[in-house]
C-alpha positions in Angstrom: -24.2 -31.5 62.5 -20.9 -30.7 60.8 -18.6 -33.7 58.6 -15.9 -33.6 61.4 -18.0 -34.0 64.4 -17.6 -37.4 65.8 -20.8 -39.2 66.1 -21.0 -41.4 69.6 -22.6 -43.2 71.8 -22.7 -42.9 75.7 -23.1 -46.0 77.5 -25.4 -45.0 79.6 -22.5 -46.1 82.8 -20.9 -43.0 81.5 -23.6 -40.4 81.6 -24.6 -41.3 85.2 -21.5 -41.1 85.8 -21.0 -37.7 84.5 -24.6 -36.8 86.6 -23.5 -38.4 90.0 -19.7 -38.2 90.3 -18.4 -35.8 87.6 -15.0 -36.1 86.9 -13.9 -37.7 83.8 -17.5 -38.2 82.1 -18.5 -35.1 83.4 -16.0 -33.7 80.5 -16.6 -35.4 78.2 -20.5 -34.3 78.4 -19.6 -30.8 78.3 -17.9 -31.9 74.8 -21.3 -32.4 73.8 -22.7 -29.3 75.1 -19.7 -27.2 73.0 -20.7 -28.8 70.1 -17.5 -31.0 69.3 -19.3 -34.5 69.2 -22.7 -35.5 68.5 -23.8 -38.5 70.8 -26.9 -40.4 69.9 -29.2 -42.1 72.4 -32.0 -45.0 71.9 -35.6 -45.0 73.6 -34.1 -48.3 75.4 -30.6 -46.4 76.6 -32.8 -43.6 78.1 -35.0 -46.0 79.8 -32.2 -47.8 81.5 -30.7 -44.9 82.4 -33.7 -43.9 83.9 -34.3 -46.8 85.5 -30.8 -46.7 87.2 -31.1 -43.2 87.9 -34.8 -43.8 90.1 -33.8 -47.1 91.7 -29.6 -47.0 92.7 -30.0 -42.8 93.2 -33.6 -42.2 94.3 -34.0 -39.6 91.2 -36.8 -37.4 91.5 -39.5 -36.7 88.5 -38.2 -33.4 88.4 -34.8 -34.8 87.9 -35.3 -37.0 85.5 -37.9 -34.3 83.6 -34.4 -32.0 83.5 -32.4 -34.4 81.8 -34.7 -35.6 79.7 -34.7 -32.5 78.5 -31.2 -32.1 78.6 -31.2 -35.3 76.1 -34.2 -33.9 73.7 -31.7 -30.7 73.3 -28.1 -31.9 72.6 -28.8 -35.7 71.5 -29.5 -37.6 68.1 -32.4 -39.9 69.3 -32.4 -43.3 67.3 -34.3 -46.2 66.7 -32.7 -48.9 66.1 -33.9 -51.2 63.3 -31.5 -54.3 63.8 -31.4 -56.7 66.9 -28.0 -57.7 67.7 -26.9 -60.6 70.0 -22.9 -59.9 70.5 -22.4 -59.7 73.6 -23.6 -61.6 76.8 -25.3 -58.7 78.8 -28.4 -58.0 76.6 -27.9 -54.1 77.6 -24.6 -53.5 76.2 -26.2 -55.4 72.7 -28.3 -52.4 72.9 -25.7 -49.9 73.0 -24.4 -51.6 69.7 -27.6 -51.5 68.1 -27.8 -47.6 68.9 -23.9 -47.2 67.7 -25.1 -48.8 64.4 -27.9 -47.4 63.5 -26.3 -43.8 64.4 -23.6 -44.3 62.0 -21.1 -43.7 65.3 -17.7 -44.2 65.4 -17.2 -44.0 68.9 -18.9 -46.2 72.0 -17.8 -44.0 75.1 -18.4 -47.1 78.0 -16.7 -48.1 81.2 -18.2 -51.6 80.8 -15.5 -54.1 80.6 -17.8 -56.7 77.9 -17.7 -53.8 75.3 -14.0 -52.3 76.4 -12.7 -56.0 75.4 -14.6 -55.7 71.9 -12.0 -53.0 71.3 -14.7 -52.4 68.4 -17.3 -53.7 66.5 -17.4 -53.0 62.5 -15.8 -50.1 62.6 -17.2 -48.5 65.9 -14.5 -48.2 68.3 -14.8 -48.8 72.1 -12.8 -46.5 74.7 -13.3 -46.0 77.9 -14.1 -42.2 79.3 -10.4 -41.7 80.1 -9.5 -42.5 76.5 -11.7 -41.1 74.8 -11.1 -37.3 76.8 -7.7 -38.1 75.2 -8.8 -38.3 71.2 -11.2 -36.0 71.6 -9.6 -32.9 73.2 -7.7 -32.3 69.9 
């Protein structure tokens, strides 16, 4: 990891997403993939995602054993050492709690709760469409 990479967190709304519809997200994934940010990732974001993934898109094992993999390779897994209570939707509190302990500057979300936060300490909230914006350059 190089000083001017920018250190973020994927909700995980974003990286389904990028896996089910592409588009937008689906950019800014491949942004991690040529090495120009470095996202970071909990235990509990990865379950969720999972969760999501199995339940709302009938994932297979040998789905979720690909990007699981996909994760291990081109994310910064965290664990989280503070509990925060910010928001009213307990998952997005996690999302916080992985920005933190990362040492992010960016939270890279579609949910409205965290978009209205604009930012919390000095973590910034944008939404995919935003963010393609900062981080092209």
């Amino acid at each position: 990891m190089t000083k001017n990479q920018l250190r973020i967190v994927f909700d995980t709304n974003v990286i389904m997403s990028s896996i089910i519809f592409g588009g937008k997200p689906k950019k800014i994934i491949r942004l991690v993939i040529e090495g120009k940010i470095v996202p970071f990732i909990s235990q509990s974001l990865q379950a969720e995602l999972s969760e999501v993934l199995i339940k709302k898109f009938q994932f297979t094992t040998g789905k979720l054993k690909l990007l699981e993999e996909f994760i291990e390779e081109n994310f910064k897994i965290v664990y989280p050492s503070i509990s925060l209570d910010i928001v009213s939707d307990k998952d997005d509190n996690r999302v916080l709690e992985t920005a933190v302990e990362g040492k992010c500057q960016y939270i890279i979300t579609g949910d409205n709760d965290l978009l209205n936060l604009n930012s919390y300490k000095e973590i910034k909230t944008l939404s995919p469409d935003k963010s393609l914006n900062i981080f092209k350059n």
